[in-house]
TITI-144776 format. One record per residue (C-alpha): y, z, x. Coordinates in Angstrom, 2 decimals. Example, Ala and Ser with C-alpha at 12.3 -4.5 7.8 and 13.67 -1.06 7.14 Angstrom:
-4.50; 7.80; 12.30
-1.06; 7.14; 13.67
***
This chain:
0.00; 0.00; 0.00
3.58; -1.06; 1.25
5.86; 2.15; 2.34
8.29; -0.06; 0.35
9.31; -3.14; -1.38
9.51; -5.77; 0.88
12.18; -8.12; 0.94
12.35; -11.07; -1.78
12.04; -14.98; -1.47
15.38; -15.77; -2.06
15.52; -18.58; -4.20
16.83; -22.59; -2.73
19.69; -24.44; -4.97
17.74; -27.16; -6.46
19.90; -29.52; -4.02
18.32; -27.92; -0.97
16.92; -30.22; 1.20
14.68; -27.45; 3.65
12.52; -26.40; 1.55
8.41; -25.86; 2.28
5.95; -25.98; 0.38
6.00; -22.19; -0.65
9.16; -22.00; -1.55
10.90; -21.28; -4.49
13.48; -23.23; -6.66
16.28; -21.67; -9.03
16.59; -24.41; -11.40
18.86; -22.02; -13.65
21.26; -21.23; -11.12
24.18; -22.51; -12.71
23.33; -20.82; -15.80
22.79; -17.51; -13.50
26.38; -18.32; -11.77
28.07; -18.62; -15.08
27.83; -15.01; -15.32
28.62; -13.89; -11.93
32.34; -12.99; -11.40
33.08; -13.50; -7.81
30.85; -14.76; -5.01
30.05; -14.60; -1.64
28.95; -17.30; 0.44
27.56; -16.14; 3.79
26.44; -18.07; 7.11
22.05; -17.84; 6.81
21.37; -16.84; 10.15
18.29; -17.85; 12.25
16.47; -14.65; 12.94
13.84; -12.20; 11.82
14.51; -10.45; 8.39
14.68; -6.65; 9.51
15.16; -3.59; 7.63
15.85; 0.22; 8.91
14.83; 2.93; 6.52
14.04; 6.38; 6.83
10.59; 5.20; 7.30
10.98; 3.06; 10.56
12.26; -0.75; 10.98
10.17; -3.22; 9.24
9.64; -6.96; 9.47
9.70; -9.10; 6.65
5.81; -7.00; 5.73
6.35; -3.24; 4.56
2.79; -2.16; 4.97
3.71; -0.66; 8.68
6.58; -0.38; 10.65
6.78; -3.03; 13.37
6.59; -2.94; 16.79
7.14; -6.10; 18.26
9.07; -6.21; 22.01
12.27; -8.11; 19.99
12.68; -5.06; 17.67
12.21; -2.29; 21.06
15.79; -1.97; 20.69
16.45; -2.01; 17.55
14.00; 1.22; 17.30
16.21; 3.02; 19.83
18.50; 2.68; 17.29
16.78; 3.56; 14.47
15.78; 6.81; 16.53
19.74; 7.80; 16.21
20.50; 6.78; 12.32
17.00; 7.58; 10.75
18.28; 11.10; 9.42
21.85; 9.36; 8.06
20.07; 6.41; 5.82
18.71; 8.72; 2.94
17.43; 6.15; 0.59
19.27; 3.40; 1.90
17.52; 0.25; 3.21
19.34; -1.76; 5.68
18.24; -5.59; 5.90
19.68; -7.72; 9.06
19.29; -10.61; 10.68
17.58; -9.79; 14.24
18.89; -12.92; 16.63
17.37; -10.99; 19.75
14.73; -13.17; 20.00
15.54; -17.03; 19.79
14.13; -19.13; 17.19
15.16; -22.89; 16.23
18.63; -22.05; 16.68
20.00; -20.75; 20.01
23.46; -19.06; 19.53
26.24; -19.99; 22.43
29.03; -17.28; 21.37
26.76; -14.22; 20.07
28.20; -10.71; 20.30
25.74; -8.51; 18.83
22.29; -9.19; 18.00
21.84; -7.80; 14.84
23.69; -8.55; 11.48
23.67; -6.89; 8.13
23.20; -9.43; 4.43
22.27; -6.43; 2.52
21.52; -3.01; 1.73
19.27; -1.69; -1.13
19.15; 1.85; -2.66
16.29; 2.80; -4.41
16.39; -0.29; -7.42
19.56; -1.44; -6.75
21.39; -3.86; -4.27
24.99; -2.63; -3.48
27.82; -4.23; -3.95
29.66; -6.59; -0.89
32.13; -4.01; -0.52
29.93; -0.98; -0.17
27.36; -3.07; 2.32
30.29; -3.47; 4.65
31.71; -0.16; 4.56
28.03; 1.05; 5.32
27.18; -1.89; 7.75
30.39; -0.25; 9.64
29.48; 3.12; 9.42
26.59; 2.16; 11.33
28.56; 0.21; 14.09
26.39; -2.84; 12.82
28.07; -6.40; 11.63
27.43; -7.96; 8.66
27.11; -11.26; 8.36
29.75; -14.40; 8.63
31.65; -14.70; 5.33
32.64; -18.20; 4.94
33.53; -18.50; 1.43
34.45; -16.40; -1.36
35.01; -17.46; -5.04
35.33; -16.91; -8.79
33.24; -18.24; -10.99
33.21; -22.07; -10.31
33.56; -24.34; -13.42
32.63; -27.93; -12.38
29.09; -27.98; -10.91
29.81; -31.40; -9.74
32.05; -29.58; -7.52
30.88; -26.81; -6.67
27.76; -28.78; -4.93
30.01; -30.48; -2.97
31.64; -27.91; -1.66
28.40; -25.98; -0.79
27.82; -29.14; 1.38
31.19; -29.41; 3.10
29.76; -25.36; 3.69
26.70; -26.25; 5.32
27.90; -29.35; 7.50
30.55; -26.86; 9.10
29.58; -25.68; 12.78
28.75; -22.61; 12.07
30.23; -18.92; 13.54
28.34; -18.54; 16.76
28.28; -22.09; 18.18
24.19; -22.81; 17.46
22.50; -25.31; 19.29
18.85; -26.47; 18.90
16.76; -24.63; 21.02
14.62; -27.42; 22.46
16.96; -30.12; 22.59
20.27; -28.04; 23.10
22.03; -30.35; 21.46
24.90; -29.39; 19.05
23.66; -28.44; 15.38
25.36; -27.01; 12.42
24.53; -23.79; 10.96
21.00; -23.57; 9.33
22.55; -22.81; 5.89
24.36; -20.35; 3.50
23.91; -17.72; 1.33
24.94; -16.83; -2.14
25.48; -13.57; -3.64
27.01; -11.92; -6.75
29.73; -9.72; -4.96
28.87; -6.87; -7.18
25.74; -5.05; -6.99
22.60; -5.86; -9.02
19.07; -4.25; -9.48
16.29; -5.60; -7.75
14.39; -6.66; -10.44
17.29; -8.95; -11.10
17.69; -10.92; -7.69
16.33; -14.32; -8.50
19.20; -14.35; -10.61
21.45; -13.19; -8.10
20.99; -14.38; -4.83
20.77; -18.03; -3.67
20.30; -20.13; -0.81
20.58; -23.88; 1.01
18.54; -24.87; 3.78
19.48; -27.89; 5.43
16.13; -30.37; 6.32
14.36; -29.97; 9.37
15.45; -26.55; 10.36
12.26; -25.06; 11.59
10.83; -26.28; 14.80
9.06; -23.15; 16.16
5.64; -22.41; 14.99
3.22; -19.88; 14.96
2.50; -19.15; 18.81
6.56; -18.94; 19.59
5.70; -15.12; 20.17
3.96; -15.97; 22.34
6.76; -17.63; 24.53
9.91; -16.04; 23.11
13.32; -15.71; 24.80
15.83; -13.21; 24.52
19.42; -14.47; 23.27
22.10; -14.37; 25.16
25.52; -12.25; 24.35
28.96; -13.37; 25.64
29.22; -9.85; 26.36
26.35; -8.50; 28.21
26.82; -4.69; 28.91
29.14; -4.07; 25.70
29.01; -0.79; 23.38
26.74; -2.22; 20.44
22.85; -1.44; 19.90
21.02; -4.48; 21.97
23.74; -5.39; 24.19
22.55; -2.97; 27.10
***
């Protein structure tokens, strides 16, 4: 039995061109985002969905904590917040270790998209007040908005999004060639329970993102920061 609920699929925009074969496919979403007052489009990040709990720091399974060598720091951390989380559940985006993308302007390793307290998701606001509480970043903000009206629109916008360069100058990590970001994020600003996320949180994935497989463990790197040495969990 899981210590705790694991992390959902979030849901592509049916215009989402990176989707696999197990994903899933919010065909309602404009009905959802009819009824969502302001939202939050964030960078999606190319990293390993973490979460720090009281429990331990967990991978994107919640059976056991993990111990993989990208998340040894991440634990040292954990060791010095466990007793100030109380039900909170702090997921990130762990860029220690790279994956498809390789980041050229990376400050920190590790970057908060949401918390969760007991059955509920909170709000943007409180995330970021607890994401600095913690010393931790959230992620890159690129857009926020009310309730759009055209949907013709708004799905053109979400691509103008997505074809931007993204925050931390990615390249592809084979190549090294120039890329733009891997995709966005959309969430209701306002908190929402978790049986509700489907309806809630959304996502684009541009084509052809993931090149690694299942043996890049095997071979993983460690991501460079532009400043080695700094103040921040990871950076030492």
């Amino acid at each position: 039995m899981a210590i705790s609920q694991k992390y959902g699929r979030t849901y592509h925009y049916p215009f989402s061109p990176g989707t696999t074969n197990d994903d899933r496919i919010q065909h309602d979403y404009w009905k959802y985002l009819q009824h969502i007052p302001t939202l939050i489009h964030t960078e999606k990040l190319d990293g390993e969905n973490n979460c720090l709990s009281k429990h331990g720091v967990f991978a994107r399974s919640h059976a056991a904590p993990t111990h993989s060598p990208w998340t040894e720091r991440l634990r040292r951390f954990w060791q010095l917040v466990k007793h100030d989380l109380g039900d909170l559940e702090v997921f990130m985006e762990n860029l220690y270790a790279v994956h498809s993308i390789e980041y050229g302007q990376l400050e920190h390793h590790f970057f908060v998209f949401g918390i969760r307290e007991q059955d509920h998701w909170l709000s943007w606001e409180e995330t970021q007040f607890y994401a600095k509480m913690l010393d931790l970043p959230t992620v890159p903000v690129l857009k926020m908005e009310q309730t759009p009206a055209s949907r013709p629109q708004f799905e053109k916008e979400i691509l103008a999004l997505v074809n931007g360069p993204g925050s931390f100058d990615p390249h592809d990590s084979y190549s090294q060639e120039k890329t733009t970001m891997e995709g966005i994020v959309t969430r209701n600003a306002d908190g929402y329970l978790t049986d509700s996320f489907a309806q809630n949180v959304f996502k684009y994935v541009r084509k052809g993102h993931v090149k690694t497989d299942e043996h890049w463990t095997k071979n993983w790197k460690r991501a460079s920061l532009i400043n080695e040495g700094g103040n921040h969990v990871g950076t030492k």
